[in-house]
PDB file of N, CA, C and O in Angstrom, chain B, residues numbered from 101:
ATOM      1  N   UNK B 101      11.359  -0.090   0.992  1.00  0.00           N
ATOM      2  CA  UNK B 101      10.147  -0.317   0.253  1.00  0.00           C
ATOM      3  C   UNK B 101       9.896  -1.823   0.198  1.00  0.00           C
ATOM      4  O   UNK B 101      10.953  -2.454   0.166  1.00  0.00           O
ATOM      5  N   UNK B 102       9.111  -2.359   0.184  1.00  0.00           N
ATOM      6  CA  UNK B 102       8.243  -3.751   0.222  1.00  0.00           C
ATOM      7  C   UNK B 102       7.456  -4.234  -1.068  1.00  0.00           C
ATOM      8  O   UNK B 102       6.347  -3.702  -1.016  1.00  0.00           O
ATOM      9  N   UNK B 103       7.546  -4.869  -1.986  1.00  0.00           N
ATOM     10  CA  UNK B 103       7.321  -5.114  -3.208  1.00  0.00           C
ATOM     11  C   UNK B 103       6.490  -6.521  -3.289  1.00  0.00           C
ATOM     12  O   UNK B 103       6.872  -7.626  -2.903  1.00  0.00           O
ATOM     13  N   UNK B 104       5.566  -6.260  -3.744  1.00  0.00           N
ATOM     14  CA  UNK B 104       4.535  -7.614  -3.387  1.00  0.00           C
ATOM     15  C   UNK B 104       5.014  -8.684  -4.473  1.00  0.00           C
ATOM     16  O   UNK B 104       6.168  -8.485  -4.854  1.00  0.00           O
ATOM     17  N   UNK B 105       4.551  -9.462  -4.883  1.00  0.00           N
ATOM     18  CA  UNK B 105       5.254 -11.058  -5.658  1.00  0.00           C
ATOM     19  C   UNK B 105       4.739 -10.293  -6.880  1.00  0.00           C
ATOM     20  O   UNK B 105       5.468 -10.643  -7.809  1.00  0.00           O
ATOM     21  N   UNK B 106       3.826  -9.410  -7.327  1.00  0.00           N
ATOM     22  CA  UNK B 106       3.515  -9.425  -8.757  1.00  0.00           C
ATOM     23  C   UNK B 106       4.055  -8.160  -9.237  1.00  0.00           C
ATOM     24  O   UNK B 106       3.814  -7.838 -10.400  1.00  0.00           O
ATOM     25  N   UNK B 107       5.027  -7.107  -8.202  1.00  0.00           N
ATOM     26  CA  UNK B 107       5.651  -6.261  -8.357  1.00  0.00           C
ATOM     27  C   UNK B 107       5.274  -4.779  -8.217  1.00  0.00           C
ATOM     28  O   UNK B 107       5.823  -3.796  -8.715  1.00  0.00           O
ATOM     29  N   UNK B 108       3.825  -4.893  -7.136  1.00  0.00           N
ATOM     30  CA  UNK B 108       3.302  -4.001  -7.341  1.00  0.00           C
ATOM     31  C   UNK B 108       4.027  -3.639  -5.602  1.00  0.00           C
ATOM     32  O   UNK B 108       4.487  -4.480  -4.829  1.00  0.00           O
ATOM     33  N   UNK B 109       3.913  -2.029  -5.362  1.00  0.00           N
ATOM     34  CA  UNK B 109       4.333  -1.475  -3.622  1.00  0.00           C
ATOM     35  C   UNK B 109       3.274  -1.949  -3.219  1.00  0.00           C
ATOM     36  O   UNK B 109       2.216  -1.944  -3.848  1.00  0.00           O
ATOM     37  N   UNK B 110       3.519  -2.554  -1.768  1.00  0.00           N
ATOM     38  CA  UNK B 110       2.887  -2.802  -0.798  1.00  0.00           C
ATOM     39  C   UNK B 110       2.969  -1.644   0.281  1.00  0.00           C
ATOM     40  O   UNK B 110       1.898  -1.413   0.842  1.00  0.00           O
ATOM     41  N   UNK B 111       4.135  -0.820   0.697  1.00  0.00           N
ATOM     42  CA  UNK B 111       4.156  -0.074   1.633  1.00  0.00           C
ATOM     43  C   UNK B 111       5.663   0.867   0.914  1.00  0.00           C
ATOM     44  O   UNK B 111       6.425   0.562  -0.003  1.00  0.00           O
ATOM     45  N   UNK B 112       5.620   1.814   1.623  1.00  0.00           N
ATOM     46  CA  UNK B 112       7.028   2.475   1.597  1.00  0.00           C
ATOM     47  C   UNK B 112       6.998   3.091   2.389  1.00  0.00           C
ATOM     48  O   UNK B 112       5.986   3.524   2.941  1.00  0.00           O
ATOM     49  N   UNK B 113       8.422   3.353   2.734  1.00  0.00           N
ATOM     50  CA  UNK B 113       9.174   4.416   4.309  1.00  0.00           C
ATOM     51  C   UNK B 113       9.621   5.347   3.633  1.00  0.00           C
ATOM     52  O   UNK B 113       9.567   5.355   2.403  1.00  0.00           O
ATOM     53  N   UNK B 114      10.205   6.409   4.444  1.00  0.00           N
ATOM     54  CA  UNK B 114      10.735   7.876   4.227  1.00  0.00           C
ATOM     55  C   UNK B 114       9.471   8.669   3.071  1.00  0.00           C
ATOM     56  O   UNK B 114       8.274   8.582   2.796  1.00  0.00           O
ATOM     57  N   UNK B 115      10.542   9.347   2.732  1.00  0.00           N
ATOM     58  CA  UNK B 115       9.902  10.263   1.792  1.00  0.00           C
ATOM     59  C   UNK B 115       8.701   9.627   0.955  1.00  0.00           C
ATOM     60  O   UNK B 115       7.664  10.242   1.201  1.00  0.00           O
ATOM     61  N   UNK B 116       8.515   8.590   0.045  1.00  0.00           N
ATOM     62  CA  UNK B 116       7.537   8.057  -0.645  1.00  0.00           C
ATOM     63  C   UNK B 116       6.574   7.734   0.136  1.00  0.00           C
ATOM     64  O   UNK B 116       5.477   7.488  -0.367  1.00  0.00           O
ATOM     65  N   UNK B 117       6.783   7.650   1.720  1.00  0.00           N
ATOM     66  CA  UNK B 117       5.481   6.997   2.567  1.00  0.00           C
ATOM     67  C   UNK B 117       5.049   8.036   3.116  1.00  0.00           C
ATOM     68  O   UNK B 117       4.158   7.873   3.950  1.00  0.00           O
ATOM     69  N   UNK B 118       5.557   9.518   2.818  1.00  0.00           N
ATOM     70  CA  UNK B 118       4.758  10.304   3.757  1.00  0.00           C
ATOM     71  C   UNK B 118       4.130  10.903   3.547  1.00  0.00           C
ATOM     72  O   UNK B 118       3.887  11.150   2.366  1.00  0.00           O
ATOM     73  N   UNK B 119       3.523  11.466   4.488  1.00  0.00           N
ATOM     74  CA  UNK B 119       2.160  12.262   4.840  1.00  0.00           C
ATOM     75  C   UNK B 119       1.180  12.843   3.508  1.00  0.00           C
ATOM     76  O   UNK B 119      -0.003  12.659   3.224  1.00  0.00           O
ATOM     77  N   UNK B 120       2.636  13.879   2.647  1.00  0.00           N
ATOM     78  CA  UNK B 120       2.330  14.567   1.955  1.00  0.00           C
ATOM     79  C   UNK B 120       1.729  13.455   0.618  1.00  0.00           C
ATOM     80  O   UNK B 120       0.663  13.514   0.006  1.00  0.00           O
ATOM     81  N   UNK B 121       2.881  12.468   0.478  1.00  0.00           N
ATOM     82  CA  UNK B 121       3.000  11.967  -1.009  1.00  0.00           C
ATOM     83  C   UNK B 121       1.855  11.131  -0.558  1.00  0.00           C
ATOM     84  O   UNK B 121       1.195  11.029  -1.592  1.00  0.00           O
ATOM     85  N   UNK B 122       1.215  10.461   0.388  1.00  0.00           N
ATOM     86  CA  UNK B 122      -0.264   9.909   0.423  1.00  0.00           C
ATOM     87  C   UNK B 122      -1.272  10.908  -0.065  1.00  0.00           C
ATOM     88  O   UNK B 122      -2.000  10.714  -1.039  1.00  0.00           O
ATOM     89  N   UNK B 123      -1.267  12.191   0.814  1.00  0.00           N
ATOM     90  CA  UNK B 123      -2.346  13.192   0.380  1.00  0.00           C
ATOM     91  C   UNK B 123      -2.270  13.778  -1.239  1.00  0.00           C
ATOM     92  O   UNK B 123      -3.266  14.206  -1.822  1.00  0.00           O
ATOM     93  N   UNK B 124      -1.121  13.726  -1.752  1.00  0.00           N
ATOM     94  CA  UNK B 124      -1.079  13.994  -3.372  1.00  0.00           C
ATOM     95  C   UNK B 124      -1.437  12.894  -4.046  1.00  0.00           C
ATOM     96  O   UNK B 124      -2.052  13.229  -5.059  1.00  0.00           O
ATOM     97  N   UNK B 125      -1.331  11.710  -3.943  1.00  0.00           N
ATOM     98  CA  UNK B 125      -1.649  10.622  -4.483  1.00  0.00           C
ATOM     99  C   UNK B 125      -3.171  10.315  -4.218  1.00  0.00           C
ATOM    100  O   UNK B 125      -3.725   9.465  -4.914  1.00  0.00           O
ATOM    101  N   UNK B 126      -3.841  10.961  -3.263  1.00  0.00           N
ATOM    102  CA  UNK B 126      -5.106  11.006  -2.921  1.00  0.00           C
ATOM    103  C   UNK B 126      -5.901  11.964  -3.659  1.00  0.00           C
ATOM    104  O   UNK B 126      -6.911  11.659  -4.293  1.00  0.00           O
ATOM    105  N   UNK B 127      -5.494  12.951  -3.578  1.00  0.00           N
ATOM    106  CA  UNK B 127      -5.704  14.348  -4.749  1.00  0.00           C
ATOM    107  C   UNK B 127      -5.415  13.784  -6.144  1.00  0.00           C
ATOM    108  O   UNK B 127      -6.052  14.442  -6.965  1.00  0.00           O
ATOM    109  N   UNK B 128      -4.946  13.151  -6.521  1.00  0.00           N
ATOM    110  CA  UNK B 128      -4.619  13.042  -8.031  1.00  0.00           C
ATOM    111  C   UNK B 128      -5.495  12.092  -8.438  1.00  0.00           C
ATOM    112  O   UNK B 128      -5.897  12.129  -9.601  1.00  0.00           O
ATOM    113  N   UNK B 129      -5.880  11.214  -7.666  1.00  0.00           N
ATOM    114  CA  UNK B 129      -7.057  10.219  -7.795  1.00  0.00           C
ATOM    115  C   UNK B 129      -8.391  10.486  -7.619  1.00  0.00           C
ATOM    116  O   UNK B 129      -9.281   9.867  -8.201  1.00  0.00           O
ATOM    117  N   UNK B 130      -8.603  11.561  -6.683  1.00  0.00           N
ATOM    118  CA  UNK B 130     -10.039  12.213  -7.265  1.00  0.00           C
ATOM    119  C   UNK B 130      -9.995  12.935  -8.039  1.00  0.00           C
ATOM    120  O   UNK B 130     -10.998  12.841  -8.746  1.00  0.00           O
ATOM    121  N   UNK B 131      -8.855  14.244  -8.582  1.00  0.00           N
ATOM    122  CA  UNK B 131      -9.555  14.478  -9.929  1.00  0.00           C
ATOM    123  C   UNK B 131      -9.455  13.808 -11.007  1.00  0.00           C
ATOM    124  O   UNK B 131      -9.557  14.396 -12.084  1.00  0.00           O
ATOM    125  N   UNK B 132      -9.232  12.430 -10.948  1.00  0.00           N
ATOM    126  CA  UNK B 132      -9.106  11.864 -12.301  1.00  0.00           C
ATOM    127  C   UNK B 132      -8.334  11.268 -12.607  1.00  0.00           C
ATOM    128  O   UNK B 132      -8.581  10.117 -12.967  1.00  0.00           O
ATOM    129  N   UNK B 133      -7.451  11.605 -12.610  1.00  0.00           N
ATOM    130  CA  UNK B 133      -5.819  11.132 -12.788  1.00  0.00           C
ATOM    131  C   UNK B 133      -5.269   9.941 -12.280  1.00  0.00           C
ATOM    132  O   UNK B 133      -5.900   9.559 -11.294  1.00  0.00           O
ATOM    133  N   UNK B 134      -4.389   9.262 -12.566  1.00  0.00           N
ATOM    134  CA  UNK B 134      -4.459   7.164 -12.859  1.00  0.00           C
ATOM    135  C   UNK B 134      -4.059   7.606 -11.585  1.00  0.00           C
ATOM    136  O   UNK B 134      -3.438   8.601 -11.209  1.00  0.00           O
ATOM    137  N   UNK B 135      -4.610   6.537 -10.942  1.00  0.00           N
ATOM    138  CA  UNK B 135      -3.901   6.291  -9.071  1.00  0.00           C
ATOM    139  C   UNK B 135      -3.027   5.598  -8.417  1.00  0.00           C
ATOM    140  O   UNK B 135      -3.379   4.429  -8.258  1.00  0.00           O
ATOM    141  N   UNK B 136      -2.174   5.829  -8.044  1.00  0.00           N
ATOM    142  CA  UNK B 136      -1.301   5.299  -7.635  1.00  0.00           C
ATOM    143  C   UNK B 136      -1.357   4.837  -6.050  1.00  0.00           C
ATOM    144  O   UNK B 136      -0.366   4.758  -5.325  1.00  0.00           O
ATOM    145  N   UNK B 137      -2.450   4.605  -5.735  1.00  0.00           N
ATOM    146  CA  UNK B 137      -2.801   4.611  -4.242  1.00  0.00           C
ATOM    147  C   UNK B 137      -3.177   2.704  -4.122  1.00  0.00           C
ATOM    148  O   UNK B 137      -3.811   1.989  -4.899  1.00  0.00           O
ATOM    149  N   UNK B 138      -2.622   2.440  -3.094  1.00  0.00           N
ATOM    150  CA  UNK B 138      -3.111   0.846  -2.825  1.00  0.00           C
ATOM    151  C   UNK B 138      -5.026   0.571  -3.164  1.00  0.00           C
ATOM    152  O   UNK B 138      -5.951   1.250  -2.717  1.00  0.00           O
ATOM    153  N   UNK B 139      -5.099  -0.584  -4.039  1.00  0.00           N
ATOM    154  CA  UNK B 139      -6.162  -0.849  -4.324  1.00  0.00           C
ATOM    155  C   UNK B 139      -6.594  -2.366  -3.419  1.00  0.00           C
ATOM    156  O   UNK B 139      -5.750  -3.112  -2.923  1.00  0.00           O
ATOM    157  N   UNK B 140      -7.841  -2.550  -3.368  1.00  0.00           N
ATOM    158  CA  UNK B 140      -8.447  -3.218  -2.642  1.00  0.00           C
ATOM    159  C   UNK B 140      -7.773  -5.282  -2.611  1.00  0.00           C
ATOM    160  O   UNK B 140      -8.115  -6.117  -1.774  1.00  0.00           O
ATOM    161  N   UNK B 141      -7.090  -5.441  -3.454  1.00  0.00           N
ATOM    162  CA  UNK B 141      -6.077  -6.480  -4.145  1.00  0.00           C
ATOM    163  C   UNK B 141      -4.934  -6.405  -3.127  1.00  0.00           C
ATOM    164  O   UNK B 141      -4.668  -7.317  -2.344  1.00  0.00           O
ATOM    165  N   UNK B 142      -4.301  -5.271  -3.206  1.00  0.00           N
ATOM    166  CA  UNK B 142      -3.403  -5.100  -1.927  1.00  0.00           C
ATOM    167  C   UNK B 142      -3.650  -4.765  -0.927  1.00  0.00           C
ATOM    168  O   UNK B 142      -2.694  -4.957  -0.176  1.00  0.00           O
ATOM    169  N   UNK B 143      -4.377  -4.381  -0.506  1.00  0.00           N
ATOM    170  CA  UNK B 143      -5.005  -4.391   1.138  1.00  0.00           C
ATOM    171  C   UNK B 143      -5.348  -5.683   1.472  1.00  0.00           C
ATOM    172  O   UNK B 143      -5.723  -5.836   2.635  1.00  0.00           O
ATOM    173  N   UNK B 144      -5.319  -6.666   0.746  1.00  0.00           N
ATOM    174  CA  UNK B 144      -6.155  -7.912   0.885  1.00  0.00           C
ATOM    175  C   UNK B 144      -4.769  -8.684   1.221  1.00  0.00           C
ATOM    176  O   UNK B 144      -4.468  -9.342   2.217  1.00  0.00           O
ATOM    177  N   UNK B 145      -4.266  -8.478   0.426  1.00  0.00           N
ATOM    178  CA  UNK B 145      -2.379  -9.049   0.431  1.00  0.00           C
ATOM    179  C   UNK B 145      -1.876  -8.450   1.897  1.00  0.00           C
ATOM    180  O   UNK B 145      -1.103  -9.118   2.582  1.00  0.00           O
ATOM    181  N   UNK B 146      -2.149  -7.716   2.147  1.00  0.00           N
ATOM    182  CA  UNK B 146      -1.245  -7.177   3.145  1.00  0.00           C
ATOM    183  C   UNK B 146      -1.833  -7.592   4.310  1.00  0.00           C
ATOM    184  O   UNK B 146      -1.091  -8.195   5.086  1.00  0.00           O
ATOM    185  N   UNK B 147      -3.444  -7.359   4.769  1.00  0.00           N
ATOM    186  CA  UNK B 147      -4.364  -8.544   5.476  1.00  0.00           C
ATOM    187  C   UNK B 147      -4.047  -9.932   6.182  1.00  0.00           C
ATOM    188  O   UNK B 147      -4.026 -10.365   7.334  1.00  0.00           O
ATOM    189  N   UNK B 148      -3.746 -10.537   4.538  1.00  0.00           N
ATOM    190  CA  UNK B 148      -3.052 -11.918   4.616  1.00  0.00           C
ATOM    191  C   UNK B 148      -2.085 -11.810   5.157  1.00  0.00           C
ATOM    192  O   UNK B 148      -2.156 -12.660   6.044  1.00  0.00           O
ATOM    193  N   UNK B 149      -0.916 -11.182   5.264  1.00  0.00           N
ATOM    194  CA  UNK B 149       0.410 -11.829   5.504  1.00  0.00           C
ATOM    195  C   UNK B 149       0.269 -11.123   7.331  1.00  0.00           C
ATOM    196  O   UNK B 149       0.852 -11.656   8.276  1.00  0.00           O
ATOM    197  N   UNK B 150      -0.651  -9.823   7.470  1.00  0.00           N
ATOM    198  CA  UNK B 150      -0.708  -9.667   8.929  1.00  0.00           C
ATOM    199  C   UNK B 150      -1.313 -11.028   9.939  1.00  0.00           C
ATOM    200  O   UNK B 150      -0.984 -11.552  11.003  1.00  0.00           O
ATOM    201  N   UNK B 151      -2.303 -11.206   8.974  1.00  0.00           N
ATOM    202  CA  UNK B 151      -3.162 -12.454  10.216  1.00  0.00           C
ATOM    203  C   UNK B 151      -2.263 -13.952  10.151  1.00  0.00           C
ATOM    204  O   UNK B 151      -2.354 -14.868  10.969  1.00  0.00           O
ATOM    205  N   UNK B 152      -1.568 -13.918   9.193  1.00  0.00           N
ATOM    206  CA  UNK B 152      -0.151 -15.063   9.116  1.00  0.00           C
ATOM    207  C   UNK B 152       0.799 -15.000  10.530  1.00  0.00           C
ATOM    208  O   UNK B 152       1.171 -15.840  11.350  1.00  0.00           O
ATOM    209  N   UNK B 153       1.006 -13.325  10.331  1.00  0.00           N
ATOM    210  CA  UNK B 153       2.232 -12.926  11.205  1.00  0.00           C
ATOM    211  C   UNK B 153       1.439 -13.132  12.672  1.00  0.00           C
ATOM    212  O   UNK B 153       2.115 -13.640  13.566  1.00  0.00           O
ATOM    213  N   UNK B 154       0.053 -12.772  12.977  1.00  0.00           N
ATOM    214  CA  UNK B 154      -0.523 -13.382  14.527  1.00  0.00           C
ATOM    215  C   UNK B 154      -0.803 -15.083  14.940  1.00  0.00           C
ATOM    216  O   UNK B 154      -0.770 -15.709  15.999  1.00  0.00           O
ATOM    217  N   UNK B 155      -1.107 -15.464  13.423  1.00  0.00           N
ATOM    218  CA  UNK B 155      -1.418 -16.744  13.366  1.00  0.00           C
ATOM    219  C   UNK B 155       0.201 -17.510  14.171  1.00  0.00           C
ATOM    220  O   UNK B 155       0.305 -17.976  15.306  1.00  0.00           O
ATOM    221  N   UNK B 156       1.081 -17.415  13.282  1.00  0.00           N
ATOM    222  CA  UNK B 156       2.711 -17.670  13.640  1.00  0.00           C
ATOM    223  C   UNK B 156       3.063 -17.664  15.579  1.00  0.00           C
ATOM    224  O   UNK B 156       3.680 -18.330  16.409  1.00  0.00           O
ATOM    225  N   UNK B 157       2.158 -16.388  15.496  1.00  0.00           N
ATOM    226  CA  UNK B 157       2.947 -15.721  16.934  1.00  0.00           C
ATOM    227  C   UNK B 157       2.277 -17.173  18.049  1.00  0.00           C
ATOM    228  O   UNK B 157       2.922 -17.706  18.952  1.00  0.00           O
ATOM    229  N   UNK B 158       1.227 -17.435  17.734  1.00  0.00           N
ATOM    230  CA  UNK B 158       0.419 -17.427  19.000  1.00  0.00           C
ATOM    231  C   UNK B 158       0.988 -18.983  19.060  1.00  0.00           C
ATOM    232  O   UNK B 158       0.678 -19.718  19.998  1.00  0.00           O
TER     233      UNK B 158
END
C-alpha cells in the first residue's frame, strides 16, 4: 500500500486493490454512503509524482 504525506491511500495491491473492493467502494458511494474512493486531491497527487517520474527519465 502507498500512503500519501497527509496519510491518506494513494493506491493499494492485492486484495484492497481489487476489482471487487473498487466496485463496492463505488456502490457505496452512490447510494450515499461516505466514500472511500480516491478524490480529485489525489488523482492530482498521483499526476504529480507520474509526470516527475517522466520528467526524471528523459
Amino acid at each position: 500500500m502507498c500512503r500519501a504525506a497527509d496519510g491518506g491511500t494513494l493506491f493499494s495491491h492485492g486484495e484492497h486493490g481489487s476489482e471487487h473492493t473498487r466496485l463496492s467502494a463505488f456502490a457505496s458511494a452512490i447510494r450515499g454512503e461516505e466514500p472511500t474512493l480516491a478524490d480529485f486531491a489525489a488523482g492530482l497527487r498521483v499526476q504529480r509524482v507520474v509526470e516527475h517520474f517522466h520528467q526524471a527519465a528523459s
